[in-house]
Wavefront OBJ file of the C-alpha trace (Angstrom):
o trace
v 9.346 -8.287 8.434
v 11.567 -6.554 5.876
v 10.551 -9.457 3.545
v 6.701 -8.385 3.366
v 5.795 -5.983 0.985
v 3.079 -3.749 1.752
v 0.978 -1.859 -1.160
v -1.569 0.762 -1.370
v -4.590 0.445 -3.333
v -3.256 1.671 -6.250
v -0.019 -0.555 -5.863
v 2.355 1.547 -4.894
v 5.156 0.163 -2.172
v 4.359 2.031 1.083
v 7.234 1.843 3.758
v 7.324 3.610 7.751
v 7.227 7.014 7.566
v 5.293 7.714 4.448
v 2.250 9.668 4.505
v -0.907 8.479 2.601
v -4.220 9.788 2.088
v -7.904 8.051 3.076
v -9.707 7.230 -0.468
v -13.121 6.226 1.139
v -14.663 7.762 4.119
v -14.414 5.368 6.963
v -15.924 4.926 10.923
v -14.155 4.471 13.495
v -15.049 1.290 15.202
v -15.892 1.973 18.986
v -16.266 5.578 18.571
v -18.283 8.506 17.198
v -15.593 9.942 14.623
v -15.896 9.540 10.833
v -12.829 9.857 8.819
v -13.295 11.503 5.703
v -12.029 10.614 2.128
v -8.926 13.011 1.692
v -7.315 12.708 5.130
v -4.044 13.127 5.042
v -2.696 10.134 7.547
v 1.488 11.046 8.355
v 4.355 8.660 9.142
v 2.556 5.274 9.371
v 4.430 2.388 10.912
v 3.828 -1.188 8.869
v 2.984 -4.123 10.872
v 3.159 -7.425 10.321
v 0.126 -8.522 7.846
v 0.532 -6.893 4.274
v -2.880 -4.990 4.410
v -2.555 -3.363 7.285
v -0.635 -0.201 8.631
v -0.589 1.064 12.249
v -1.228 5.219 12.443
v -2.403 8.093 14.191
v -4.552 10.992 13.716
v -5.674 13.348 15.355
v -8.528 12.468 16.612
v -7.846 8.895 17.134
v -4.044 7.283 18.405
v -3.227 3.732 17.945
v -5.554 3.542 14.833
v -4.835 0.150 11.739
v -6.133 0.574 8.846
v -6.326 -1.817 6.182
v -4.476 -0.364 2.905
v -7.739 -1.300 0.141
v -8.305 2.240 1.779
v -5.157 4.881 1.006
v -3.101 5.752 -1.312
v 0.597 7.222 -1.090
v 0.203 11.049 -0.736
l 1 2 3 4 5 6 7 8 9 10 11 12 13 14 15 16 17 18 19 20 21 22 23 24 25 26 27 28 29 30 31 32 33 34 35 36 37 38 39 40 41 42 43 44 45 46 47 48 49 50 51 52 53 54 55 56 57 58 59 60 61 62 63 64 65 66 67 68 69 70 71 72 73
C-alpha cells in the first residue's frame, strides 16, 4: 500500500492524516445531508484504490470519497 500514490485534484500527494477541503458540493448517498464546497474534511485515512480516501465528518462516519473532489487544505 505504501507503493500507491494518492493525489488530489490539483495533484498534490495526500498521505493519512492530512486534512483537505470539498471543491464541489456533494450528496450523501443513502442519506439526506449535502456536503458543501469548502468543508474542511480532517485526518483522512488512504485506502487501497488511488482515488479514494476513507473520512469522517461530522455528520456522517465511515464516509469515501473519491479525490476528483478535494484538495489539500
Amino acid at each position: 500500500m505504501s507503493d500507491i500514490e494518492v493525489r488530489d485534484a490539483n495533484g498534490a500527494v495526500l498521505k493519512d492524516g492530512d486534512n483537505v477541503t470539498l471543491i464541489k458540493d456533494l450528496k450523501v448517498k443513502g442519506t439526506s445531508v449535502t456536503l458543501k464546497r469548502g468543508t474542511l474534511v480532517k485526518g483522512i485515512r488512504l485506502t487501497g484504490d488511488p482515488e479514494e480516501i476513507d473520512c469522517k465528518v461530522e455528520k456522517v462516519k465511515g464516509l469515501v470519497l473519491r479525490t476528483e473532489f478535494v484538495k489539500k487544505a
